[in-house]
N, CA, C and O of each residue as an XYZ file, in Angstrom:
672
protein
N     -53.841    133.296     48.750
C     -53.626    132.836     47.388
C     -52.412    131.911     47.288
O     -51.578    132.086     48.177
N     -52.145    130.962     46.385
C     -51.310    130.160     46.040
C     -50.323    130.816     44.871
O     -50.443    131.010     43.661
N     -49.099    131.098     46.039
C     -48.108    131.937     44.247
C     -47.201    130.278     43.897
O     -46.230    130.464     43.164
N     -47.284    129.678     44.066
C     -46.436    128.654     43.958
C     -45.870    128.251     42.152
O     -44.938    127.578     41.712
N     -46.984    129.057     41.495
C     -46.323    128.863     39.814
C     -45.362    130.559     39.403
O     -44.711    130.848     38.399
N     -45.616    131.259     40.480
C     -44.204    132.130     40.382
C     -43.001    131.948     40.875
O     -41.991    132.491     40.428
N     -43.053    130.801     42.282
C     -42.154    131.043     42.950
C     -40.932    129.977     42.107
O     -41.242    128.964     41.479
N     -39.590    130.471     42.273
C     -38.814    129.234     41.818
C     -38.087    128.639     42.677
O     -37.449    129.144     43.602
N     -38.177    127.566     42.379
C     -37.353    126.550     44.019
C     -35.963    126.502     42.921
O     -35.899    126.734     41.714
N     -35.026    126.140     43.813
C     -33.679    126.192     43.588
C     -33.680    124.623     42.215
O     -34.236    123.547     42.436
N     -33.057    124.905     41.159
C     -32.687    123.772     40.295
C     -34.258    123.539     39.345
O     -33.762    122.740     38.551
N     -34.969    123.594     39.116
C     -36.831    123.992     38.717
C     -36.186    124.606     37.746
O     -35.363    125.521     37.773
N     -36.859    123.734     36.506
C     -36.327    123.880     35.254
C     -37.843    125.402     34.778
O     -39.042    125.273     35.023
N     -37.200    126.600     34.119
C     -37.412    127.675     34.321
C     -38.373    127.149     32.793
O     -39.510    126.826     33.135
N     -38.170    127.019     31.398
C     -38.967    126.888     30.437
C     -39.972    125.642     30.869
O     -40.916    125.954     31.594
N     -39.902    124.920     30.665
C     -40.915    123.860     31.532
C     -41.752    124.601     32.350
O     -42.936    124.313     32.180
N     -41.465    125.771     33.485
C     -42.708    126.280     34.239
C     -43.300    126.905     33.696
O     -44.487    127.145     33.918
N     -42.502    127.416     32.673
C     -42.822    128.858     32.021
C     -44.279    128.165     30.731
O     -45.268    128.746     30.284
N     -43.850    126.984     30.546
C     -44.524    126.033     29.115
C     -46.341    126.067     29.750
O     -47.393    126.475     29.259
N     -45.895    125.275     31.327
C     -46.795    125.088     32.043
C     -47.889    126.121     32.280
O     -49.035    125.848     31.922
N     -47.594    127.384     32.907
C     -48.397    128.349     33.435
C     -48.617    129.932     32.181
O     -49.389    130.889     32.243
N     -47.463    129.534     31.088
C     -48.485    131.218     30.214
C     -48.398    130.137     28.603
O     -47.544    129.277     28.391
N     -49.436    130.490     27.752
C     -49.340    130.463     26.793
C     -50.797    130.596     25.905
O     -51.867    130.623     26.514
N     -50.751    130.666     24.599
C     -51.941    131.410     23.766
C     -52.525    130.476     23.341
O     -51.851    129.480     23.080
N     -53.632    130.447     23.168
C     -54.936    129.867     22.755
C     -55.364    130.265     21.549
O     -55.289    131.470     21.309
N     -55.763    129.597     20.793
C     -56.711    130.523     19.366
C     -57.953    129.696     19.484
O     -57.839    128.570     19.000
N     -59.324    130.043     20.112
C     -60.372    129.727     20.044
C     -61.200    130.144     18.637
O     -61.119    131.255     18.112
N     -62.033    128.995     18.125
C     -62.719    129.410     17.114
C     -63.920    128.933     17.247
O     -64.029    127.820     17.762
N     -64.948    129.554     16.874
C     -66.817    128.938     16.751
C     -66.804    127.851     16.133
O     -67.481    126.943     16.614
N     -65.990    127.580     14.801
C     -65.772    126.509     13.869
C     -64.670    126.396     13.176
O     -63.940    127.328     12.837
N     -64.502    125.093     12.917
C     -63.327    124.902     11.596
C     -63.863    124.507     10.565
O     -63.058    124.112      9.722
N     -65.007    124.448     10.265
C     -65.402    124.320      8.872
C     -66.928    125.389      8.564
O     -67.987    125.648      9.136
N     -66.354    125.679      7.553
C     -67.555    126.744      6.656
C     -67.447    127.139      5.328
O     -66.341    127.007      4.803
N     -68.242    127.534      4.762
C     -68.571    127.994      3.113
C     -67.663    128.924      3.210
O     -67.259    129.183      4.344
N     -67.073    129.709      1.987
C     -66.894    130.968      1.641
C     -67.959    132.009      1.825
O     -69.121    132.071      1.424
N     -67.227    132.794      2.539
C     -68.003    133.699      2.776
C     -68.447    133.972      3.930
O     -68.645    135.064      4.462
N     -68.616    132.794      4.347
C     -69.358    132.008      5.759
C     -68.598    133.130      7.362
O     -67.535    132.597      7.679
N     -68.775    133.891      7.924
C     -68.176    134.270      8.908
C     -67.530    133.324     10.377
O     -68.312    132.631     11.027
N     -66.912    133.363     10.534
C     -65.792    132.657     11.569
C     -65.569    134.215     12.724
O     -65.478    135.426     12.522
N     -65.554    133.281     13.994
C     -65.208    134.072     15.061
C     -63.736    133.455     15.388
O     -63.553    132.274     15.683
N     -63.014    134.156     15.317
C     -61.825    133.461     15.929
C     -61.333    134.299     17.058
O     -61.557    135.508     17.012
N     -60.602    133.723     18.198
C     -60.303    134.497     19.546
C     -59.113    134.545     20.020
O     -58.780    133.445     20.463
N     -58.301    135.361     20.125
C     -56.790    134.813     20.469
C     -56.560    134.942     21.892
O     -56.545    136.132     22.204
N     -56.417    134.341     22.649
C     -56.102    134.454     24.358
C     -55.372    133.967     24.822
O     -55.121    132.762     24.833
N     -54.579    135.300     25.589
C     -53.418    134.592     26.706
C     -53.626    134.213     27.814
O     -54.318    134.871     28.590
N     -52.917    132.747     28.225
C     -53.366    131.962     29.530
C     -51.850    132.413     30.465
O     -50.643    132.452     30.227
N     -52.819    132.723     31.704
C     -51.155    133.086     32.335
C     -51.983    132.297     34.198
O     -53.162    132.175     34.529
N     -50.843    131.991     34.866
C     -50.697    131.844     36.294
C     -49.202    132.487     36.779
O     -48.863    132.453     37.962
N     -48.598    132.907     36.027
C     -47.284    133.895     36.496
C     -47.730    135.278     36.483
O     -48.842    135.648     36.107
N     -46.761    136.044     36.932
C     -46.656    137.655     36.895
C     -45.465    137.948     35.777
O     -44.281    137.611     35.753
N     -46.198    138.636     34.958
C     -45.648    138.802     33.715
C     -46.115    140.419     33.002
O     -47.255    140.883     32.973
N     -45.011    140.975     32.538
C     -45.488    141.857     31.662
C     -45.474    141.411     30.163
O     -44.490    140.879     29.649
N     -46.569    141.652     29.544
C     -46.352    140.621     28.201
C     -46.581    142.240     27.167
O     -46.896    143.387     27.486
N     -46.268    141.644     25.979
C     -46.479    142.316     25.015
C     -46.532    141.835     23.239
O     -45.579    141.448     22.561
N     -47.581    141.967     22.925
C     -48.365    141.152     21.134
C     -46.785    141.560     20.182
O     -46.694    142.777     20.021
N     -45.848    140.926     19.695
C     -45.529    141.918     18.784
C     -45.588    140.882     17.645
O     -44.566    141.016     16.972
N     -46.345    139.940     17.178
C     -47.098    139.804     15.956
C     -48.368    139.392     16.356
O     -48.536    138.573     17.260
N     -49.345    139.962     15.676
C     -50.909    140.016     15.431
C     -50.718    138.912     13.986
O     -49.763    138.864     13.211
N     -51.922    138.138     13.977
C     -52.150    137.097     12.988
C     -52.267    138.367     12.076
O     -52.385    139.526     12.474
N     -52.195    137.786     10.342
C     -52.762    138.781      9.515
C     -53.966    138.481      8.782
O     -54.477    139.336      8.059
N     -54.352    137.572      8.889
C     -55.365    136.577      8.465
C     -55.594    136.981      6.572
O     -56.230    137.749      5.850
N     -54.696    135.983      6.494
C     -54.440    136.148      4.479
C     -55.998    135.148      4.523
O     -56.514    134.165      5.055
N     -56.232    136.233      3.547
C     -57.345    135.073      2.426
C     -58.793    135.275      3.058
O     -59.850    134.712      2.771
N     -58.439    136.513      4.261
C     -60.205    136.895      5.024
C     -60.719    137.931      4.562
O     -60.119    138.717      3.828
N     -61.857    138.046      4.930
C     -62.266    139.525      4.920
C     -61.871    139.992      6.540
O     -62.224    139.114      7.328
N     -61.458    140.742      6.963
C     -61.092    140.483      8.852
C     -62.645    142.173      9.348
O     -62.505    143.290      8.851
N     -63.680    141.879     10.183
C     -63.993    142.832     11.390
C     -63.346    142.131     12.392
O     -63.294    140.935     12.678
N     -62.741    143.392     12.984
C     -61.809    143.363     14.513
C     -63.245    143.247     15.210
O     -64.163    143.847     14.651
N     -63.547    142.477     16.471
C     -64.720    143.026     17.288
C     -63.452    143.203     18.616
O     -63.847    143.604     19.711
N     -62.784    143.057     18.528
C     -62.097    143.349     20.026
C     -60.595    143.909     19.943
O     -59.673    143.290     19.411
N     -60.503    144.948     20.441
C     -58.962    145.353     20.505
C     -58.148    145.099     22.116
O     -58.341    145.526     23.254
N     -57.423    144.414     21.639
C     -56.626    144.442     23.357
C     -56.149    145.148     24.372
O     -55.399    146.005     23.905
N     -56.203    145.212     25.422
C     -56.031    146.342     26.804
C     -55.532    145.169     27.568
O     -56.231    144.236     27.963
N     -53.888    145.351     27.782
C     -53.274    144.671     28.588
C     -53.997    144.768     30.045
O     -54.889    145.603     30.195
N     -53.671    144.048     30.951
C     -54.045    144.990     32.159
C     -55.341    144.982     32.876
O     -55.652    144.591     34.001
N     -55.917    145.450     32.040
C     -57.180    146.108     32.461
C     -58.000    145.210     32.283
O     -58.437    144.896     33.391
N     -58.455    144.619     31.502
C     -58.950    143.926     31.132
C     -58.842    141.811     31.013
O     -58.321    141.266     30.040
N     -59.356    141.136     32.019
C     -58.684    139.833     32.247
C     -59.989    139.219     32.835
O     -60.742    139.967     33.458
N     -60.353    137.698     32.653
C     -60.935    137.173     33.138
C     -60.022    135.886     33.588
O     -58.840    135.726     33.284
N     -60.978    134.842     34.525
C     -60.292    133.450     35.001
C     -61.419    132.919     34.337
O     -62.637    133.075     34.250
N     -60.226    132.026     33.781
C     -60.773    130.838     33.450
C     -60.264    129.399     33.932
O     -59.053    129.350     34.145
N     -61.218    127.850     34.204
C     -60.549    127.471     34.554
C     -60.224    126.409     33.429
O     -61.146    126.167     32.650
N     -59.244    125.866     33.283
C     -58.572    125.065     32.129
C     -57.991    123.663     32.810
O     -57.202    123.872     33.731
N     -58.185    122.643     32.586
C     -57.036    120.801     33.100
C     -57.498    121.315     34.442
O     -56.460    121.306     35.103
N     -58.601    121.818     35.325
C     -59.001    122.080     36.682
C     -57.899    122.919     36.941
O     -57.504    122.722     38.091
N     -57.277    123.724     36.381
C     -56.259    124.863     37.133
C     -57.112    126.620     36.407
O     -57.871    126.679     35.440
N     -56.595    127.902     37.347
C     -57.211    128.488     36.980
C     -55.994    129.308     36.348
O     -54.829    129.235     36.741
N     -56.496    130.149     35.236
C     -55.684    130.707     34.798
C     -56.437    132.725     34.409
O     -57.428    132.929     33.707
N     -55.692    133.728     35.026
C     -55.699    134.932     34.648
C     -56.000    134.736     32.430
O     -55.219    134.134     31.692
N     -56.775    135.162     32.158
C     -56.975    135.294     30.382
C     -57.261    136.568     30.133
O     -58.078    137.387     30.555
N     -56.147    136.544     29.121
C     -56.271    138.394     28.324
C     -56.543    137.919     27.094
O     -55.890    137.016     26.571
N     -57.977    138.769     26.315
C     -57.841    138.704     25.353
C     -57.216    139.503     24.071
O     -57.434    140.674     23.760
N     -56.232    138.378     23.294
C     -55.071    139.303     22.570
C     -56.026    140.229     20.996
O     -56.059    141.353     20.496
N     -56.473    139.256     20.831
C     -57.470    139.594     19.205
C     -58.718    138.653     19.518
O     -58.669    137.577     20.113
N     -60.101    139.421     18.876
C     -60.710    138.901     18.616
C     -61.407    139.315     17.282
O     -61.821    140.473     17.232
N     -61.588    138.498     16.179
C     -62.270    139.027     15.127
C     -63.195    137.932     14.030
O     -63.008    136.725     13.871
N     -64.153    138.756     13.415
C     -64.962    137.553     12.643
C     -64.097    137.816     11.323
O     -63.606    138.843     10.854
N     -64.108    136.456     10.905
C     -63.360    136.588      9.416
C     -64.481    135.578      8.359
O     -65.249    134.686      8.720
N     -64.262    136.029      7.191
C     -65.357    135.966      6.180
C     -63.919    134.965      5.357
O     -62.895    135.442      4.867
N     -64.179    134.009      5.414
C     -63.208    133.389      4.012
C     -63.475    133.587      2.704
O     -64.533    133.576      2.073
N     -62.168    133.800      2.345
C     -62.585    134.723      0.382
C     -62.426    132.927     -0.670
O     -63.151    132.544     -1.588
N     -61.611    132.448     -0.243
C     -61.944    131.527     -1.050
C     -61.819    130.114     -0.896
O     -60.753    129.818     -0.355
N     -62.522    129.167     -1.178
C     -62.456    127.784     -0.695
C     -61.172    126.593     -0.649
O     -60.759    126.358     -1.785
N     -60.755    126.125     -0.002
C     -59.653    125.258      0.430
C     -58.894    125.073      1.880
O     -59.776    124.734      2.670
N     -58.104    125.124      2.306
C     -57.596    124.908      3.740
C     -56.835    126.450      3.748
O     -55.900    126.921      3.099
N     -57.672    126.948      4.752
C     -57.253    128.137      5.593
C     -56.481    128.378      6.713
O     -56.723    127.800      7.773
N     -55.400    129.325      6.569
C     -54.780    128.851      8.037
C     -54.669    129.954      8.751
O     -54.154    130.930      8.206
N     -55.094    130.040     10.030
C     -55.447    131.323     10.934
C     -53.805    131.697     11.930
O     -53.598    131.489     13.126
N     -52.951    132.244     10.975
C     -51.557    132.234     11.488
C     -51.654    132.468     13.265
O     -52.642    132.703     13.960
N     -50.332    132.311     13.612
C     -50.367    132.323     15.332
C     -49.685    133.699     15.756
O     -48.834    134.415     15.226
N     -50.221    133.747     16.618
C     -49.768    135.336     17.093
C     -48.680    135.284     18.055
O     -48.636    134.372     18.881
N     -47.609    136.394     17.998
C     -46.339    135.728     19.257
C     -46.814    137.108     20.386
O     -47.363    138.177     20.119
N     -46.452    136.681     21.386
C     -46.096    137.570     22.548
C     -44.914    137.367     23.065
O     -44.519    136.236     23.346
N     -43.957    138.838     23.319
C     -42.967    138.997     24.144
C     -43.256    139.107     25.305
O     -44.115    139.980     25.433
N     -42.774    138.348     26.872
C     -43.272    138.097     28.113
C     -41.870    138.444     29.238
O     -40.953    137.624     29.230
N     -41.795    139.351     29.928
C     -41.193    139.458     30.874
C     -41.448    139.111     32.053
O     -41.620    140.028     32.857
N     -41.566    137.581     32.581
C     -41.925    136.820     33.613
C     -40.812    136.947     34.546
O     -39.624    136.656     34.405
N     -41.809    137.726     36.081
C     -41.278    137.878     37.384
C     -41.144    136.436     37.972
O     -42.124    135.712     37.797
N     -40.045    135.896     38.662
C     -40.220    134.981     39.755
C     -39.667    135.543     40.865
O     -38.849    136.461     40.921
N     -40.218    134.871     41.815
C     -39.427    134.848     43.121
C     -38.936    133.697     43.889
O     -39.487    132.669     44.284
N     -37.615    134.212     43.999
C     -36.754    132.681     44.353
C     -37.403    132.185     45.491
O     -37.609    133.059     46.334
N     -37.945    130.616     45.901
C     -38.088    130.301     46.773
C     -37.689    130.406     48.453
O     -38.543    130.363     49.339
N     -36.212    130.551     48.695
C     -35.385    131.101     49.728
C     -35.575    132.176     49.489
O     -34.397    132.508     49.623
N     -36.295    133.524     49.107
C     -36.856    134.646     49.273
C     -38.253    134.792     49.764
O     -38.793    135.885     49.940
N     -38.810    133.642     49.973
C     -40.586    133.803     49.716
C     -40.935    134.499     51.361
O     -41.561    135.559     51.396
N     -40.669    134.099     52.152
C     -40.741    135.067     53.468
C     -40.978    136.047     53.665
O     -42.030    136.503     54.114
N     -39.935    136.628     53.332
C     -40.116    138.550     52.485
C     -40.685    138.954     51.638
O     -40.315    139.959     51.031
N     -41.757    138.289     51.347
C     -42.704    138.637     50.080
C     -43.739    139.639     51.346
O     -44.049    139.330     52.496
N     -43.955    140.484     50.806
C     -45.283    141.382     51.535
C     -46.090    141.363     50.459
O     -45.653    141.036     49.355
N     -47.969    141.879     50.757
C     -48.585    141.537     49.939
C     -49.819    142.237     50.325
O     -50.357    142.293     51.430
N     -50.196    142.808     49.102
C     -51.266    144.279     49.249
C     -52.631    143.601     49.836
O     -52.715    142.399     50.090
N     -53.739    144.588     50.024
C     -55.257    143.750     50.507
C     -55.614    143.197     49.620
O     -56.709    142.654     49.769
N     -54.920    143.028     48.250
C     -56.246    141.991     47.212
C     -54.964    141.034     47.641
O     -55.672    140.029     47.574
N     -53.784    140.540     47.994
C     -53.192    139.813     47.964
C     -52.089    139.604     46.895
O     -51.373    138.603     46.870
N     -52.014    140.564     46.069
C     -50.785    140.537     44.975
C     -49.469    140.990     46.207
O     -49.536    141.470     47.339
N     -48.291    140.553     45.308
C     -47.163    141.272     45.877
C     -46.750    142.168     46.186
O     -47.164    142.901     45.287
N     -46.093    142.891     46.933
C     -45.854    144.099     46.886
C     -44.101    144.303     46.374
O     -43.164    143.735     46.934
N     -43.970    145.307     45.119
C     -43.243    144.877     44.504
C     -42.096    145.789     45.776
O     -42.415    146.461     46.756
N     -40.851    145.472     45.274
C     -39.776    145.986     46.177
C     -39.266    145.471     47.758
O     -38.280    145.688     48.462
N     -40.600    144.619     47.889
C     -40.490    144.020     49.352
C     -39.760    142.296     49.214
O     -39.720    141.418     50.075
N     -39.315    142.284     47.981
C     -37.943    141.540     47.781
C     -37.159    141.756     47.353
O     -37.228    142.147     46.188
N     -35.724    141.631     48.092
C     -34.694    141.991     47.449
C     -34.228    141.501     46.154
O     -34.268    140.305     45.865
N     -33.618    142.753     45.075
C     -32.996    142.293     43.572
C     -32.595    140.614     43.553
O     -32.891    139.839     42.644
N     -31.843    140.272     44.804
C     -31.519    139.118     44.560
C     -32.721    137.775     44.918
O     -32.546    136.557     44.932
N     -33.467    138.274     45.079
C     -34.724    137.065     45.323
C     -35.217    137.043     44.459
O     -35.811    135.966     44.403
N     -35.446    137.800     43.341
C     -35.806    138.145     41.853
C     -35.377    137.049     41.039
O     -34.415    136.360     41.376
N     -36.107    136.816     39.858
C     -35.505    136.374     38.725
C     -36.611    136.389     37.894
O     -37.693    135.815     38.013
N     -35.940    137.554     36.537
C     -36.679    138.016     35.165
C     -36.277    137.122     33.896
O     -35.170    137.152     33.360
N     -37.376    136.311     33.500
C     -37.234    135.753     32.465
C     -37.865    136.515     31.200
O     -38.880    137.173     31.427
N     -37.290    136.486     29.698
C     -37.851    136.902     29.082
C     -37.707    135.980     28.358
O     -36.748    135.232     28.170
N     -38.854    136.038     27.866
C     -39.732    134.945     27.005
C     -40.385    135.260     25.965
O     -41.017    136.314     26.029
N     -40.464    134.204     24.279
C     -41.607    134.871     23.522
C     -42.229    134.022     23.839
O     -41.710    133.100     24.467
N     -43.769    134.017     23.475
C     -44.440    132.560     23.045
C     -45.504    132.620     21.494
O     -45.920    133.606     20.885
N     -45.584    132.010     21.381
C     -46.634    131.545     19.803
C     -47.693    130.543     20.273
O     -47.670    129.597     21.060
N     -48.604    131.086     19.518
C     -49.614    130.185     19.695
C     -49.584    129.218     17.965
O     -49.240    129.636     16.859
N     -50.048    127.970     18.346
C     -50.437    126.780     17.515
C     -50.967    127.309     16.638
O     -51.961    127.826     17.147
N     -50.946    127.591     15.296
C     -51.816    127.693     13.493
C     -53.432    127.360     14.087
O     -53.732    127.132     15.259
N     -54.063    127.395     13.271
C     -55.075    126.686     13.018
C     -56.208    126.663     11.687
O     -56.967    127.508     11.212
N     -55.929    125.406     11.405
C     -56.801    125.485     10.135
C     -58.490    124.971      9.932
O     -59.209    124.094     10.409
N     -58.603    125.904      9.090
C     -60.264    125.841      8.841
C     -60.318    125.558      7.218
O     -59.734    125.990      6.223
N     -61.334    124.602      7.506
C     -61.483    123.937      5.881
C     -62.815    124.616      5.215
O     -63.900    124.512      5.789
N     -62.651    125.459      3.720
C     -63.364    126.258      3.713
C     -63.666    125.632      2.754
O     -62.800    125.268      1.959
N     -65.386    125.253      2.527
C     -65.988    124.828      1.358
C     -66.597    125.514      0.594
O     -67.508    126.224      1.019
N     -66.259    125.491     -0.750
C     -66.914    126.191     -2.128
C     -68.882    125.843     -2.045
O     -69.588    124.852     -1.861
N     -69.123    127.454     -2.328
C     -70.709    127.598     -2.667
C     -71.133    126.448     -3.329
O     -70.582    125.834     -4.242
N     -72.567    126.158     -2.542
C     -72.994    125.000     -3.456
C     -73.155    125.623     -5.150
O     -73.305    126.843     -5.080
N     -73.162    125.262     -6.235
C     -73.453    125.235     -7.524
C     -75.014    125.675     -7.519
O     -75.203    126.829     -7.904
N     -76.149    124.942     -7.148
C     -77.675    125.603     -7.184
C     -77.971    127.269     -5.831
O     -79.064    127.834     -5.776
């Protein structure tokens, strides 16, 4: 495997990698529909680092009717996807259909995650050991080959233009 978006080379500007390899997505079926009209919207985190992340705002979606169809399971639960031809680990954070209550520009607030992103210093990468699926094995670098960034991130708004019932 290629760890090369964990590893940090000496002077490698740390937010810039960080911009590069994790951040949230809000996928939607559509941006335009009636009132009433149901919307799938999807919230997903894109990662190529080793990170412990954690949701601590969920959109609240003013002005929906909200069914949850998906609750999140850090962890456990991840697919690849590939994105700009790179692949990226995807957790999905929320997924839910929302019913718009009333017609005008809707905005599907952004959800933040708190991210505790592992690197490993480049002049450490030697001493990396590494289990049979090929992840790291943690402890088989020393504290000082380490470096823990903590990070939030937000994902981008997104608005959906909701049109009033036809009249007939």
């Amino acid at each position: 495997p290629n760890y090369g978006d964990f590893v940090l080379k000496n002077g490698e500007n740390i937010q810039e990698k960080v911009n590069k390899n994790l951040f949230i997505k809000v996928c939607t079926d559509k941006t335009s529909c009636y009132v009433g009209e149901p919307i799938v919207a999807t919230y997903k985190l894109y990662t190529r680092l080793k990170t412990e992340s954690n949701v601590v705002k969920s959109p609240a979606f003013n002005n929906f009717s909200v069914l949850d169809l998906l609750q999140p399971q850090f962890g456990s639960n991840y697919s690849v996807e590939k994105l700009n031809g790179r692949e990226y680990n995807v957790y999905v954070l929320r997924k839910a259909q929302l019913y718009p209550l009333q017609a005008g520009k809707a905005e599907l607030e952004p959800a933040s995650v708190d991210n505790n992103v592992h690197f490993i210093k480049a002049d450490y990468l030697q001493q990396l050991q590494t289990d049979i699926l090929g992840d790291p094995i943690p402890g088989s670098v020393p504290a000082e080959g380490r470096h823990d960034e903590k990070i939030t991130i937000e994902s981008k708004p997104v608005e959906i233009d909701v049109k009033p019932l036809p009249e007939n």
